[in-house]
C-alpha positions in Angstrom: 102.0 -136.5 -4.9 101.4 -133.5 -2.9 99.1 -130.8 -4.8 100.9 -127.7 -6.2 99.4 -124.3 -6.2 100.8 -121.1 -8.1 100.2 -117.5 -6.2 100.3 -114.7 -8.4 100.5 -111.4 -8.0 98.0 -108.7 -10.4 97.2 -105.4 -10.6 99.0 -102.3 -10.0 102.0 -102.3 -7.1 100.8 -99.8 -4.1 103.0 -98.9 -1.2 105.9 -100.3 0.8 106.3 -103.4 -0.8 109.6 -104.5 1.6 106.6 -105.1 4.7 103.4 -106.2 2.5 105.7 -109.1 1.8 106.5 -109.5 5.0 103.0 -109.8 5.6 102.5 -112.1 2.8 105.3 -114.6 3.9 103.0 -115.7 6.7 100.2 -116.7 4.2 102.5 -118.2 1.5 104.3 -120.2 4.7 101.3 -121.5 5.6 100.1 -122.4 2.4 103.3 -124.3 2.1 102.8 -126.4 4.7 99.4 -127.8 2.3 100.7 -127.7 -0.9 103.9 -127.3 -2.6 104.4 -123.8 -3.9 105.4 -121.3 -6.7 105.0 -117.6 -6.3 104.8 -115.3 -9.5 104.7 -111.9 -10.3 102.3 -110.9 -13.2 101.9 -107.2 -12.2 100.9 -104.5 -14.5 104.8 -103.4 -14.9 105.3 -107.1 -16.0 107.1 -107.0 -19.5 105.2 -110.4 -20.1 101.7 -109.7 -19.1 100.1 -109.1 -22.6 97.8 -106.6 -24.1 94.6 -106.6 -22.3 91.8 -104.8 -24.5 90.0 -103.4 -21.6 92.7 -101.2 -20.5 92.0 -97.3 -20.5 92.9 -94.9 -23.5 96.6 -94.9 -24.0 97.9 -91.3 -22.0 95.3 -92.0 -19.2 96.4 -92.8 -16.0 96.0 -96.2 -14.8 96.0 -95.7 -11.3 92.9 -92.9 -10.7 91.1 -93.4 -7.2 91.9 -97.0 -7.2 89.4 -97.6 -9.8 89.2 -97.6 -13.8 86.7 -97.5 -16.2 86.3 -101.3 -17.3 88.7 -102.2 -14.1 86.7 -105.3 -13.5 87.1 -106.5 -16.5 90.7 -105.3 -15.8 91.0 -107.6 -13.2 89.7 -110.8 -14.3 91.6 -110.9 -18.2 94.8 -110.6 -15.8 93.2 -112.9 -13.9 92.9 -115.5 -16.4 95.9 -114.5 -18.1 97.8 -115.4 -15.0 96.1 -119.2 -14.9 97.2 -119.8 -18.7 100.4 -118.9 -17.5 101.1 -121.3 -15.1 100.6 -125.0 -14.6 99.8 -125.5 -11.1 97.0 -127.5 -9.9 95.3 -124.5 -8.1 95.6 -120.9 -8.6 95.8 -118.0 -6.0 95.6 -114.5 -6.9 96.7 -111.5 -4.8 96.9 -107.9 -4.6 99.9 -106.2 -3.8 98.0 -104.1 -1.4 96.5 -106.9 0.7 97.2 -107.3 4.6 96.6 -110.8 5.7 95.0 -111.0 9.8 95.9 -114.7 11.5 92.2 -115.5 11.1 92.0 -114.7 7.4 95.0 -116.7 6.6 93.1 -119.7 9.0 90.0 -118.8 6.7 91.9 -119.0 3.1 93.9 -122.2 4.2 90.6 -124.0 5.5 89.2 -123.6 2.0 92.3 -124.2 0.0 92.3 -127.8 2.4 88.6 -128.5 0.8 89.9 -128.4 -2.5 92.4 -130.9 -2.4 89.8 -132.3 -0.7 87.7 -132.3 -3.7 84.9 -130.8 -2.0 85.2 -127.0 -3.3 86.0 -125.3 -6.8 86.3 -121.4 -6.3 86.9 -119.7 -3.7 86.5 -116.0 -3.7 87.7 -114.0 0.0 87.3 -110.3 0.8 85.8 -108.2 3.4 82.7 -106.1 3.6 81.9 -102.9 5.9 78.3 -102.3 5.4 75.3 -105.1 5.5 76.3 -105.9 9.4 79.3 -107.8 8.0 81.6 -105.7 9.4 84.5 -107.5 10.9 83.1 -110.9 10.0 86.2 -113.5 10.7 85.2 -116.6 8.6 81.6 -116.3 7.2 81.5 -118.8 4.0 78.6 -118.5 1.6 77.7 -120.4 -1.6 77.7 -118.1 -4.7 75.7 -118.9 -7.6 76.6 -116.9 -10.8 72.5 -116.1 -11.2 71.6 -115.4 -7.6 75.0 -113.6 -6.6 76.1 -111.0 -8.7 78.5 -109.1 -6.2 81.2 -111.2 -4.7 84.7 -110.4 -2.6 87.3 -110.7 -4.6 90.8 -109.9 -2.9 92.1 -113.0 -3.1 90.4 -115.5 -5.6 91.4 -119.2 -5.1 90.4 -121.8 -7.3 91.2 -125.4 -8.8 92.5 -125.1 -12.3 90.2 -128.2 -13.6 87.1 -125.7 -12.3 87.7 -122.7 -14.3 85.7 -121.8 -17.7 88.5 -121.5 -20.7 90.0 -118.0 -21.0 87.9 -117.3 -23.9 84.3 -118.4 -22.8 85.3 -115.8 -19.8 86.5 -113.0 -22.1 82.8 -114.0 -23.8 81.1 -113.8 -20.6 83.0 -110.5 -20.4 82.0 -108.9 -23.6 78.2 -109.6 -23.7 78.5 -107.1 -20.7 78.2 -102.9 -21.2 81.6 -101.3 -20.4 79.7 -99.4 -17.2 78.8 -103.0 -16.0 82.6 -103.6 -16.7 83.8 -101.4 -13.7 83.8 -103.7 -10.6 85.5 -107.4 -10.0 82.9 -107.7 -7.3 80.8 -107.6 -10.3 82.8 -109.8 -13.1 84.7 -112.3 -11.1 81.6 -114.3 -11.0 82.0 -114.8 -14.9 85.4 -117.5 -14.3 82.6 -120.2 -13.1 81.9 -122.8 -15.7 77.9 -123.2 -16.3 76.2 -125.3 -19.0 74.6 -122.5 -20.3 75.7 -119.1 -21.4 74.0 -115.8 -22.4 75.6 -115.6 -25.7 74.0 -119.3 -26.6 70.4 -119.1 -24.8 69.9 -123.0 -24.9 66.8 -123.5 -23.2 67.8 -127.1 -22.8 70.6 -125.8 -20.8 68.7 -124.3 -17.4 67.8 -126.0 -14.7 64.3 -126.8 -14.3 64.1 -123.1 -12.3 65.3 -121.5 -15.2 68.7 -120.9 -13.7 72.0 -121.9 -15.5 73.9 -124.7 -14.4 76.8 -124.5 -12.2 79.6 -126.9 -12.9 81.4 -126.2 -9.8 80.9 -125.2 -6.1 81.6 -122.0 -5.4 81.8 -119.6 -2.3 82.7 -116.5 -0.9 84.3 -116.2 2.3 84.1 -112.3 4.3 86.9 -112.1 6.7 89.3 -109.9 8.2 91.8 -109.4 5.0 92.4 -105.5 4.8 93.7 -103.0 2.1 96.6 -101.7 2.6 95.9 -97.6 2.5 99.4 -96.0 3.8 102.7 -96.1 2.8 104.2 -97.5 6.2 107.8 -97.1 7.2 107.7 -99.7 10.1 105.5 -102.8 10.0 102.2 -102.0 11.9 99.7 -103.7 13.4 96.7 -105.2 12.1 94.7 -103.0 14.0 96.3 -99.5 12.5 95.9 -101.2 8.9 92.5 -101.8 9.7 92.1 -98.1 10.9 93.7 -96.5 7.6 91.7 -99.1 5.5 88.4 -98.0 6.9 89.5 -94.3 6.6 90.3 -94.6 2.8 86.5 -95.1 2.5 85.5 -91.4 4.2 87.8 -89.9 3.5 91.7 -90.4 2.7 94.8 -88.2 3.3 94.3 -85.5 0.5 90.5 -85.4 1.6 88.4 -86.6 -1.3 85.2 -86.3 -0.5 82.0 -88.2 -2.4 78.2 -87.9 -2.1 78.7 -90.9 0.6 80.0 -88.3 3.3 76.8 -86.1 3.4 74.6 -89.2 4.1 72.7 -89.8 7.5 73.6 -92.1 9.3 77.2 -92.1 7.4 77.4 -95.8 5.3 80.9 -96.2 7.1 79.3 -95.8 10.6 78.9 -99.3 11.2 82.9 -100.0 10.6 84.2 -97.1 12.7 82.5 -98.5 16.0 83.4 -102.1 15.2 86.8 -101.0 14.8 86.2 -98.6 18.3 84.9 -101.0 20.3 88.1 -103.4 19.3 89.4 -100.4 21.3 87.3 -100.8 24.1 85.7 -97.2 23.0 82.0 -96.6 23.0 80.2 -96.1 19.7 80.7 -92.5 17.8 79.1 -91.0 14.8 80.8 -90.0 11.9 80.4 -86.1 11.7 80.9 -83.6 8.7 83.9 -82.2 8.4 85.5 -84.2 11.2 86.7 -87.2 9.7 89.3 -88.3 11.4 87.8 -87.4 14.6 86.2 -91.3 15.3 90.3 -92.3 15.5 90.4 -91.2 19.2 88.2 -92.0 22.1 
C-alpha cells in the first residue's frame, strides 16, 4: 500500500497567494509521485483551527514584523494541532510564504524517500544566511534535542508514529519562559519523543552522558527554500525571490531599521555576495544608509 502523507498549511497567509501555489504545485507534484497525497488548509483564518493559549492579547495585532511574542510556541500548538487533525502516515507542514528552488524540493523529497524507508523520523528544512551557510543546497545534519537548540523550521516533515503526543509537547512547551517562547527555531525541537523529560527528572532516564534519550532520528536539512518578501504580480524567478528575501533582513520596503544595520562588517554581508556572485558580480559591502545599493553591480 503506498504511504500517504498530509501537507498542511499554518500560520498567517502573506502575499499573492495565486503564484506561491504555483510554486508549491511543483513540490506537492513531486511529492505525489512518492506517496499518495492530501493537501489541507489549517491557517490562522481557519474557522476550525482551535484556541491556541499562546496567542497574543485579544486587540493585538497578529501579524507585527513577522514575529509575536510566544510565536514559537505559536507555531508548534498549530503544528501539532494540524497532526491530530489528520490521519496520514506522515505529516508536512508549510508556510504560505515559502518559495520552493528545484534543489530544495530534490532535498525535501530525498528525506521524505528515507522515511518510508524507515531510516529517518523528523525532518526539519530551512535556510540560514550567517555561519558560512549561506546558499547551502542540501546540507543534512543530525539534531539532538540537548545538543541543538536552534533548528530550520520552514517546512517540518515527519512520520506520525515519531511524534511525542500533543500534550507531552504542549508540556515541553510550558516548562519554558514565554521570552524563550518566541522562536520555532527554538521550540520545534520540543515534537521529538525522548525517554526523559524536564518536568519528570528521572535519572534513570539519561543516557549514560547524562543526555536524554532520543526515540527517533532527527535532522535538519539548510537549503535553498526562500521567504517569500513581496507581493509579486508576475511569477519571478528564484533568483529575484532570493534578492527580496535577503533584503527583508536589512532592511525592507518601509525601511525598518534594527541595531543589526549599524554593525561592522554588516551580519547580512555574507548573503549579499553569495547572492552577487550568483550574478557574476564581485563582492560589495553593505554600507549605511545605502541599502539597496548591493542590488546592482
Amino acid at each position: 500500500m503506498k504511504t500517504t502523507i498530509a501537507i498542511f498549511y499554518t500560520g498567517d497567509i502573506r502575499y499573492n497567494q495565486e503564484i506561491a501555489k504555483q510554486n508549491h504545485q511543483r513540490l506537492i507534484d513531486r511529492v505525489g509521485e512518492l506517496a499518495s497525497v492530501r493537501v489541507y488548509y489549517f491557517t490562522r483564518n481557519d474557522p476550525q483551527r482551535g484556541s491556541c493559549p499562546y496567542e497574543p492579547p485579544e486587540g493585538d495585532p497578529h501579524d507585527n514584523v513577522y514575529r509575536r511574542g510566544q510565536g514559537g510556541a505559536v507555531q508548534v500548538w498549530d503544528f501539532m494541532r494540524g497532526v491530530e487533525r489528520t490521519t496520514e502516515d506522515i505529516v508536512m507542514k508549510l508556510r504560505t510564504d515559502l518559495w520552493f528552488t528545484d534543489t530544495s524540493i530534490d532535498a525535501i523529497c530525498f528525506d521524505l524517500q528515507e522515511m518510508i524507508a524507515g531510516r529517518s523520523g523528523i525532518a526539519y528544512f530551512g535556510s540560514d544566511w550567517i555561519n558560512q551557510n549561506a546558499g547551502a543546497i542540501n546540507d543534512r545534519l543530525p539534531v539532538h534535542i540537548d545538543f541543538h537548540n536552534l533548528i530550520q523550521d520552514f517546512v517540518v516533515l515527519a512520520k506520525r508514529n515519531s511524534l511525542k503526543s500533543f500534550q507531552d509537547v504542549i508540556d515541553s512547551l510550558n516548562t519554558l519562559h514565554s521570552n524563550k517562547r518566541r522562536s520555532g527555531n527554538k521550540t520545534f525541537r520540543f515534537i521529538i519523543p525522548t525517554e526523559y523529560e524536564p518536568w519528570r527528572p528521572d535519572a534513570e532516564m539519561l543516557s549514560s552522558n547524562g543526555l536524554r534519550k532520543q526515540l527517533t532520528t532527527a535532522h535538519r536539512v539548510l537549503c535553498q527554500i526562500w521567504l517569500i518578501r513581496q507581493d509579486y504580480t508576475e511569477y519571478p524567478s528564484d533568483n529575484i525571490v532570493c534578492r527580496d528575501y535577503i533584503q527583508s533582513y536589512i532592511v525592507d520596503d518601509k525601511a525598518r531599521l534594527s541595531k543589526k544595520n549599524f554593525i561592522s562588517p554588516h551580519p547580512m554581508v555574507q548573503a549579499v555576495n553569495w547572492w552577487r556572485a550568483q550574478q557574476g558580480w564581485g563582492e560589495k559591502e553593505i554600507t549605511v544608509g545605502e541599502w539597496w545599493a548591493w542590488q546592482s553591480e
